[in-house]
N, C-alpha and C positions, 0 to 999 in steps of 0.2 A: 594573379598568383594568390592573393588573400582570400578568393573563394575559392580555390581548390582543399584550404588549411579548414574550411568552415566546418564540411562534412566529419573533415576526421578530429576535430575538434568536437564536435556531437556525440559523434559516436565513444568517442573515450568518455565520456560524463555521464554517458547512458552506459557501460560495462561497470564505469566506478559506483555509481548509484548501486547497479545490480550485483557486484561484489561484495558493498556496504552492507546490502538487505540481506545477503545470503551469509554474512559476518555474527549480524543480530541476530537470525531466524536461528544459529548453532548456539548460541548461548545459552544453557541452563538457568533458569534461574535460582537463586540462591535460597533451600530449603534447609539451610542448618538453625536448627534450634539456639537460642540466643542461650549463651552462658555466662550471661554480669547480669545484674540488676541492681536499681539503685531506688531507692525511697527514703523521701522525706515529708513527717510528719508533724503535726502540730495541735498539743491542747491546752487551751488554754478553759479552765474553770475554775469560775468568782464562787459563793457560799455564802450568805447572807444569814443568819440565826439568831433566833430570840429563846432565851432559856428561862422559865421558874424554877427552881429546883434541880436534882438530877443525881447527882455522882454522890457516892457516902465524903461526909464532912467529915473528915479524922483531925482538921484544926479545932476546932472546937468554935469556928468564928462563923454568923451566921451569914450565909450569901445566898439570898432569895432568886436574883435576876444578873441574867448575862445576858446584853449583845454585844453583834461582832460581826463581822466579814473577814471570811479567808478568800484566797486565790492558793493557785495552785497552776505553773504554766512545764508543760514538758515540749521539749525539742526530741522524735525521735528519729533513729537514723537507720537503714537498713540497708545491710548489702550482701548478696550472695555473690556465689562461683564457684558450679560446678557442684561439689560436696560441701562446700563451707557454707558456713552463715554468719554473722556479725550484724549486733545490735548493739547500739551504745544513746541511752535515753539519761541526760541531763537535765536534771528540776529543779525548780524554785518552788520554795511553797513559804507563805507567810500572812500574818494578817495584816489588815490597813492597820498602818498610823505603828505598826511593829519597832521597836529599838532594834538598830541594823537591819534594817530593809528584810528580814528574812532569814531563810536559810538556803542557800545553794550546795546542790550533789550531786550523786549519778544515781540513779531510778535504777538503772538496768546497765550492764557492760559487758556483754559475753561474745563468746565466738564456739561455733557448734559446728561438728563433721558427722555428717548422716551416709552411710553406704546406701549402695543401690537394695542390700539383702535384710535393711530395716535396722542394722544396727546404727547406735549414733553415740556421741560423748560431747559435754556442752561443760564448759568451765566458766566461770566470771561469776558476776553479780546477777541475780536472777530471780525472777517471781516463781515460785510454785504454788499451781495451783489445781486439785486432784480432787475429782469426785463433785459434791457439791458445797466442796469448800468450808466444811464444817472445822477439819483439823489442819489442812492446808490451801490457804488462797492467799489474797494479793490482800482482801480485804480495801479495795481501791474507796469506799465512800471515805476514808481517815484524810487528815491529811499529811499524812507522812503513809502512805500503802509499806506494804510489806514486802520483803528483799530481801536475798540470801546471796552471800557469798558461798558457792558450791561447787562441786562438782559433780556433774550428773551424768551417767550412762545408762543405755539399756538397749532396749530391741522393740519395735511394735513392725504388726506385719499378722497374715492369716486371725484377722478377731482375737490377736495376741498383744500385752502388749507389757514391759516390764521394766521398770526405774527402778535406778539405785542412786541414793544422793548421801553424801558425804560432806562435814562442815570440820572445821578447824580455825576458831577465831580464838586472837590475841591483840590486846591494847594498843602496840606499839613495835615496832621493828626496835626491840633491845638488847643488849649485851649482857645484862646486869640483870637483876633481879625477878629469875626464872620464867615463866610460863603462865604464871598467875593470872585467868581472866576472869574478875568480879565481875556482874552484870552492872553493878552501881558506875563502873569506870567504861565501858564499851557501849556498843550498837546494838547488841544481841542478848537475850537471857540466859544463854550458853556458850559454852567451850564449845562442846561438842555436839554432831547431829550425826547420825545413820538411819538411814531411812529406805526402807524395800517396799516396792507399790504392784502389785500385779492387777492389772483388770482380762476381765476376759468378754466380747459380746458373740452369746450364742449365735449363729447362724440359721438365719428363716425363721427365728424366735426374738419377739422383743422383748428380751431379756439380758442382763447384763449385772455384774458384781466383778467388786474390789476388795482385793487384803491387802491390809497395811500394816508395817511392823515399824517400829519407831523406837531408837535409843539414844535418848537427852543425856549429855552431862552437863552439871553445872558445879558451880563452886561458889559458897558462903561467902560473905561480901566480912569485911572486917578482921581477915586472916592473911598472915604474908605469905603463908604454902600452904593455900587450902588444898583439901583434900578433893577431887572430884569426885561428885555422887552422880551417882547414873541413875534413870527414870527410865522405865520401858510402857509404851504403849502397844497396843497389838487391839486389830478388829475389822471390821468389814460395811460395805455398803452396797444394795442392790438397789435394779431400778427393775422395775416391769411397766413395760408402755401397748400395752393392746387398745386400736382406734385411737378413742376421745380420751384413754382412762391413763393416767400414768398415777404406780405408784412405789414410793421411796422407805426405805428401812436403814436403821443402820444401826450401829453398836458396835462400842470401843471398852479397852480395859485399861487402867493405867497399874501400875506396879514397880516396885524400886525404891529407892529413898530418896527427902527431899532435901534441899541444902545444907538443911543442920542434921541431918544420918536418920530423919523419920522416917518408919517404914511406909508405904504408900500402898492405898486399897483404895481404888474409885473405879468408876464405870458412869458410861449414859447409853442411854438409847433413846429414838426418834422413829418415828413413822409420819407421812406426808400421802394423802390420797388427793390426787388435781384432776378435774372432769372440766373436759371442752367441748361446751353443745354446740360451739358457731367461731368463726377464725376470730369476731371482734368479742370474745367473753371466752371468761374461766374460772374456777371456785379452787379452793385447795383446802381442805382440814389437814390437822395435824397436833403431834403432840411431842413434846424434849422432856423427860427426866435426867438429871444431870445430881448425881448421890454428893451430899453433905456432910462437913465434919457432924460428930458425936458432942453434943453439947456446946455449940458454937457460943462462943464469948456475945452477948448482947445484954448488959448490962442498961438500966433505967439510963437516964439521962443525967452526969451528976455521980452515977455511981461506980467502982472500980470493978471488972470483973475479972477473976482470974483461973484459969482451968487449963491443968499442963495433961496435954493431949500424948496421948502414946500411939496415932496414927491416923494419918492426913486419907481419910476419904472423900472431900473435898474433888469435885473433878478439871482438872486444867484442861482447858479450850485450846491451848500450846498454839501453834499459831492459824488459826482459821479465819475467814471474813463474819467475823462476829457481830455486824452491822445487821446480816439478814436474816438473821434468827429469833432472840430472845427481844426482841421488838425495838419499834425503833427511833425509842430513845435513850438506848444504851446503858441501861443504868445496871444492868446486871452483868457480869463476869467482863467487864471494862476495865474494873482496878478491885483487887480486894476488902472485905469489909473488915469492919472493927477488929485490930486484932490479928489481922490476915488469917479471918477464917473464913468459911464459906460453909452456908447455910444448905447451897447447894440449889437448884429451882427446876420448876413445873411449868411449862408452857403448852397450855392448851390454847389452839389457834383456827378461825377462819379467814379467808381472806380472798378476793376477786378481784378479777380488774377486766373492765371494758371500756370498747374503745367506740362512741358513738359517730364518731367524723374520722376524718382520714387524718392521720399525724395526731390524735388528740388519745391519750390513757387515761382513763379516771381508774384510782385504787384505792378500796375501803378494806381495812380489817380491824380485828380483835383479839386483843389477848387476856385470857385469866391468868395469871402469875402466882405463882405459890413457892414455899421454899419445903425440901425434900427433906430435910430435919424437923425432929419435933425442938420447938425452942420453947422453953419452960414460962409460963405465964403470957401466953401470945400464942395466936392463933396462926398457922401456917401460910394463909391466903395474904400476900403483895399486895395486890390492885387489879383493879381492871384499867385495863390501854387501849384507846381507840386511836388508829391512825386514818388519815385521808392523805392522799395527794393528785396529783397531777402532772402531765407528763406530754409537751407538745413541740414535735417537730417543726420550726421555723423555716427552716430550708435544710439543705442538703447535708451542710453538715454543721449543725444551727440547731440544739436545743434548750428550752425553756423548761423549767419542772419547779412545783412547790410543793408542799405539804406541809402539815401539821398535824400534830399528836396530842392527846389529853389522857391522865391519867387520874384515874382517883384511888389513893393508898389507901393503907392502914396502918394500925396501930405496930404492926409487927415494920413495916416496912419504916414509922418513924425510928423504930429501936435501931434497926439493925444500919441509918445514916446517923443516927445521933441528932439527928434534929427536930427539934417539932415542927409540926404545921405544913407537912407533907403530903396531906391528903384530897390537893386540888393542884397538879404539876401540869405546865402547858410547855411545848416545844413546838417553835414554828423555824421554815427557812424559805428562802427561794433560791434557786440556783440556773446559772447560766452557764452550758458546756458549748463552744468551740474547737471542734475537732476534722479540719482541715488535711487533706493527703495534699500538699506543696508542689509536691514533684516525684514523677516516678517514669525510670527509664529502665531497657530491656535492652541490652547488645550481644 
């Protein structure tokens, strides 16, 4: 009886296999496009620096040498779906051996809705950064970068592309004592921001330009209902890149008045020519005028100068990565000089970088510095600035870089910090970046 059950025992296991296969074989597989995504990231960078000299002395107390070591660690976090986006980048930034360990914040905190038709709107805390970041960047070598509380909309799409950002800052959620945002009490050196940005990139032409219109308010520090004064900026920036050649122009105007109701008259402009004969080398010249108050305050060493100005042509850098320009050791349009006036400066520049081994940059340049004003008993010419550094990928996401700068001043450059003995200034660092993606998933 139990081999008669055998065969039909068999054969049921052999229809159910063949049922099983023909189960699998109808199954689609699963081609829908994943709609989450999740990343987390990670930098952590040290800053090691040696200073002689540097920034104008407005104490009057002489300080020849600074070292130091900062850090600087960000946790960032990323999440889309769909049309949203969400970034939220919490930092520490501080130096060894600091009272209170530091400072702890948020980097970044936005959430952004992009349609499929190129429109998008992005609200929260956020970096801008536009062009080659001459009037708007993150400025990330500081340590504290730069961050906006905004809100931004526009469109990009067809070689088209078009922001509008809007600010509104105040001290405090208060009840009481109006509106008033001093910058000496806030985050920001303004109430107010409005900002319109168009670029446009030609089509089969390597050609491209941006206008940008910019309206500051700010408000006099030492008043219980200050008055806001508005500042307008307005100007443009092209690129032209044909082959090996790329070259850079730009020009801005400022106009309005400044805290205390001076009328305001400045302008710069910039050209940059870069040739690349080979992927490991490249050369760039270049040149910044940036216009100066009229008889800037620079009195001898000792003596009082006093000269009431009836209009700031002085140019403000408002907020751009001002690290990569006027050379780099910062000593120009960092903090104003004697006075809070501004001489104004001249940066003629060469500079290259090649890469002889794989992960390895060497970078040499030069700057002549001059100031755009004539200053009365003093010659116009700063210094000349030599930078070197260095620049080597360790691993994956593992870098090394150092540099050093030397400057030899002049006589006008000790007027305008107030100190003697200016005219042999050294800056060295080395720096260690750690920048790590932790994790990152797609569903």
């Amino acid at each position: 009886m139990k081999r008669r059950f055998i065969p039909l025992i068999a054969a049921l296991c052999v229809c159910g296999s063949l049922s099983a296969a023909d189960d699998v074989a109808t199954v689609a597989p699963d081609t829908t496009p994943p709609n989450q995504s999740f990343e987390l990231g990670l930098q952590l960078m040290t800053r090691g620096e040696i200073r002689r000299g540097g920034l104008p002395n407005v104490s009057g107390v002489r300080q020849d040498k600074a070292n130091f070591i900062f850090e600087r660690t960000r946790l960032s976090i990323d999440y889309s779906y769909k049309w949203l986006s969400l970034r939220f980048t919490p930092q520490h930034t501080g130096v060894w051996g600091q009272k209170g360990g530091g400072t702890l914040g948020v980097y970044e905190a936005w959430a952004k809705l992009t349609a499929p038709n190129g429109l998008f709107a992005q609200v929260g805390r956020q970096a801008l950064s536009y062009d080659d970041e001459r009037i708007l960047g993150s400025n990330d070598w500081a340590m504290l970068p730069l961050a906006h509380d905004a809100l931004r909309i526009g469109y990009e799409g067809h070689n088209h592309k078009v922001h509008a950002i809007v600010t509104y800052n105040q001290k405090a959620e208060n009840m009481n004592g109006g509106t008033t945002y001093r910058s000496d009490e806030g985050a920001y050196p303004h109430k107010t921001l409005q900002t319109l940005w168009y670029h446009y990139d030609v089509p089969t032409f390597p050609l491209s330009a941006s206008f940008l219109v910019m309206n500051v308010g700010v408000e006099p520090q030492g008043e219980e209902e200050a008055k806001i004064r508005y500042q307008q900026l307005f100007g443009g920036y092209v690129s032209y890149s044909p082959d090996r050649w790329k070259a850079e122009g730009a020009y801005y105007h400022q106009t309005g008045k400044d805290e205390f109701g001076i009328p305001i008259s400045a302008f710069m402009g910039s050209a940059k020519v870069t040739f690349t004969p080979s992927p490991v080398g490249r050369v760039s010249v270049g040149y910044d005028y940036l216009s100066g108050d009229d008889n800037p305050v620079v009195p001898q060493v000792g003596a009082i100068g006093l000269v009431r100005r009836t209009k700031v042509r002085g140019f403000s850098t408002v907020y751009g990565s001002h690290h990569k320009f006027y050379g780099a050791m910062d000593f120009f349009y960092f903090s104003a000089y004697y006075g809070g006036y501004t001489p104004g400066l001249q940066n003629l520049y060469v500079c290259g970088d090649y890469s002889p081994v794989r992960n390895l940059t060497l970078t040499a340049g030069y700057h002549y510095l001059a100031v755009a004003s004539k200053i009365q008993d003093a010659d116009r010419t700063l210094g000349h600035e030599l930078e070197l550094s260095a620049s080597y990928n360790v691993m994956k996401f593992v870098r090394l870089s150092a540099g050093y700068s030397f400057m030899h001043g002049t006589h006008t450059l000790e007027r305008l910090q107030q100190v003697e003995g200016k005219n042999k200034l050294h800056w060295g660092w080395i720096m260690l970046s750690v920048t790590p993606r932790i994790f990152s998933k797609k569903w």
